[in-house]
Steps between C-alpha positions, in 0.01 A plus 500: 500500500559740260406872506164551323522622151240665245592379195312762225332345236696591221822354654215146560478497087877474494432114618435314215240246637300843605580652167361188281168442702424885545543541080298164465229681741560858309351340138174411702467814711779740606321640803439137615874468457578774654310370811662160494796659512430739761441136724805316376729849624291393864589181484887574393509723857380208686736255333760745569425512840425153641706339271843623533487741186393222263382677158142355290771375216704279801185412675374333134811310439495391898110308429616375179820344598289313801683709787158715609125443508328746324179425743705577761613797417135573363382398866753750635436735306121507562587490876708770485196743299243385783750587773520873400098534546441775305484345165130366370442113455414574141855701497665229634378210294570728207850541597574100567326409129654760342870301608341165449435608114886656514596129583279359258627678224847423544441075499430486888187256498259573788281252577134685571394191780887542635453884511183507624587306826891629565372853423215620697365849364274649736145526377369788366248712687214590302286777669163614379525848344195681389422717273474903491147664489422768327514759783798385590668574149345802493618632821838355352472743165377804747751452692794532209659843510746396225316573113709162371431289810133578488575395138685204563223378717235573319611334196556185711172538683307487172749273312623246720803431332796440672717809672794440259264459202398866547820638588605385134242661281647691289288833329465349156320217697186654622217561174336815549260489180389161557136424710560440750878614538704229560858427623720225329702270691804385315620124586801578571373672822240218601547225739336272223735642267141535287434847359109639580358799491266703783181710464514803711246659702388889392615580811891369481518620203416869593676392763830417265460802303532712798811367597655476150402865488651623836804289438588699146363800641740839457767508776769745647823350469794628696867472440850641500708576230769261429656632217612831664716383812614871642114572560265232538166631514169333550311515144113468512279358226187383436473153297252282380583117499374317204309235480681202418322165408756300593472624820447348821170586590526565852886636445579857605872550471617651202825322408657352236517179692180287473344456854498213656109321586660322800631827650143641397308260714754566826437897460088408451474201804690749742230733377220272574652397834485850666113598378385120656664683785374805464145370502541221787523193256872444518443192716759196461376142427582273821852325557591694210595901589653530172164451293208741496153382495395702240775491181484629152362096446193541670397775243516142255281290754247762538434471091447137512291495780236802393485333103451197647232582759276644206532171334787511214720286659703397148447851394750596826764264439504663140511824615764491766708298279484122626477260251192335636334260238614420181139474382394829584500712182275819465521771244648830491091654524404235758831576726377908458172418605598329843734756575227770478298323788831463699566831463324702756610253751905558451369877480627700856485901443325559228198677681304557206544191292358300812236771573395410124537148579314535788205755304483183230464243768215676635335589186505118418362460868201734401422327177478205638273600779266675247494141315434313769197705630400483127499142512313476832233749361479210203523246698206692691300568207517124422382356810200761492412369145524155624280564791298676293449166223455321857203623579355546148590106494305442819223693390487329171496174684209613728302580144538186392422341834172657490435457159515090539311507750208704337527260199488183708148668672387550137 
């Protein structure tokens, strides 16, 4: 058997049957191709491996001309993935489809009955995952040392949009004069590939400012002198980055290289990993060390459960950016309305904006009291006045009792 070998990806794109279905994926969604790609470079090592070097271009011919069975190899393949038992079910059924639409593409026909009994994917495990509370979030913000984690977070805590979603906002994205402030979401960026836009808490957006402020602040800068080589001394300055609306909004390199969102998130979950840590809630999900049970996703479950639990249940699906029904349609005012009654419940830190919340709760609490003891001293009033015509009544009755009976003497 041959020695193992790691073919890169770009070298994978030189194959033409990779190159054709990877462009054909790349007009629907490049990072979808990139993934599919990613799976067929997997699949190359294994083909490489247990079958005597064979390449993906051979291995097509091969099924066409009759000599192999792609569900065999399909099969084998899958056995191979479940043999290694570190990869997820979901992983692995991802991986075998993903090679089955390879085959498809290129005139292989797969028969769905034939594949589902030759190939057996192992069923997925579903496990029950709840959602954060409150305390729990906040103890999460507390607990962030880092000004753009506690950002990050924050903005996904009172959001629920997706961890990329965020990590591609750029500065000319977020409204500061409108009410409420709002973030928009371009398409592009979406898993729906549907623009929306997102109304913003008071608190994220004081919340944003502080950060946008802190990351243009004035800075010492420190560096040596290239252009005199004899004596290269260390020059000090202070500068001032501008503020760029193209920007990146939770960029902080200065370069003349645009930052890349993907390496963004790996800087921001390694982040998030060490203050779960930190604060005891690091734990791993079971039969799966490589998962946390808290992830920048639950941030997204814990904004569809709390909207939901006060009763907007299409309202939530809006806001987190599901497409939910096609017959739900509410204006721009009605939308603004909601989201004010939502509000204090996606609200963490803000001490005094709850305290207020909390003083106009209790105020409301009063009233009502006073005018329901108002309404009992009514309802009081009338029962004594309807006692009161009572016994007038029976008294009248007893007049005319004796009356009759002095006229019947006469």
């Amino acid at each position: 058997m041959p020695f193992l070998k790691q073919e890169s990806v770009s070298r994978l794109l030189e194959d033409e049957f990779v190159k054709d279905f990877y462009c054909s994926i790349s007009t629907m969604n490049k990072s979808t191709a990139e993934q599919y790609l990613s799976r067929l470079n997997i699949f190359s090592n294994f083909l490489f491996n247990e079958f005597n070097g064979m390449t993906l271009n051979s291995l097509v011919n091969k099924i066409k001309e009759g000599s192999d069975d792609p569900y065999s190899v399909l099969s084998r393949y899958c056995g191979h993935l479940r043999s290694r038992g570190t990869i997820s079910t979901i992983t692995i059924k991802q991986r075998v489809v993903t090679v089955k639409n390879f085959f498809e593409y290129h005139d292989i026909d797969i028969n769905p009955r034939k594949f589902k009994l030759k190939v057996r994917l192992p069923k997925a495990v579903r496990r029950n995952k709840e959602a954060l509370a409150k305390k729990d979030v906040i103890e999460i913000l507390n607990a962030c040392s880092d000004i753009r984690l506690k950002t990050y977070v924050m903005l996904l805590a009172a959001t629920g949009m997706r961890a990329a979603e965020a990590l591609n906002i750029l500065i000319k994205d977020i409204d500061f004069d409108n009410k409420p402030e709002l973030i928009y979401i371009r398409a592009e960026n979406t898993k729906t590939k549907t623009d929306r836009i997102i109304f913003l808490t008071d608190e994220v957006t004081n919340q944003l400012n502080i950060w946008l402020k802190y990351k243009h602040r004035t800075r010492r800068v420190c560096y040596q002198d290239k252009d005199n080589e004899n004596n290269k001394k260390t020059i000090t300055e202070y500068r001032t980055p501008n503020i760029q609306k193209n920007d990146l909004l939770f960029s902080v390199y200065q370069s003349d290289q645009a930052p890349d969102p993907k390496s963004l998130y790996a800087e921001l979950l390694t982040s998030f990993g060490k203050t779960l840590d930190r604060i005891g809630k690091g734990g791993k999900e079971d039969n799966n060390e490589r998962r946390r049970q808290i992830t920048l996703h639950s941030f997204r479950r814990f904004v569809k459960s709390t909207i939901s639990d006060l009763g907007y249940s299409d309202y939530s699906e809006w806001f987190i950016g599901h497409s939910g029904s096609t017959y739900y349609r509410k204006k721009e005012s009605e939308k603004i309305e909601l989201f004010r009654k939502i509000e204090p419940y996606i609200t963490f830190l803000n001490v005094y904006q709850l305290e207020r919340q909390g003083a106009d709760i209790q105020a409301k609490i009063e009233e009502l009291e006073l005018l329901n003891q108002s309404l009992r001293e009514r309802d009081k009033s009338k029962d004594d006045s309807i006692s009161m015509l009572a016994d007038q009544l029976v008294n009248l009755t007893e007049r005319l009792k004796e009356l009759e009976q002095k006229q019947q003497q006469k």
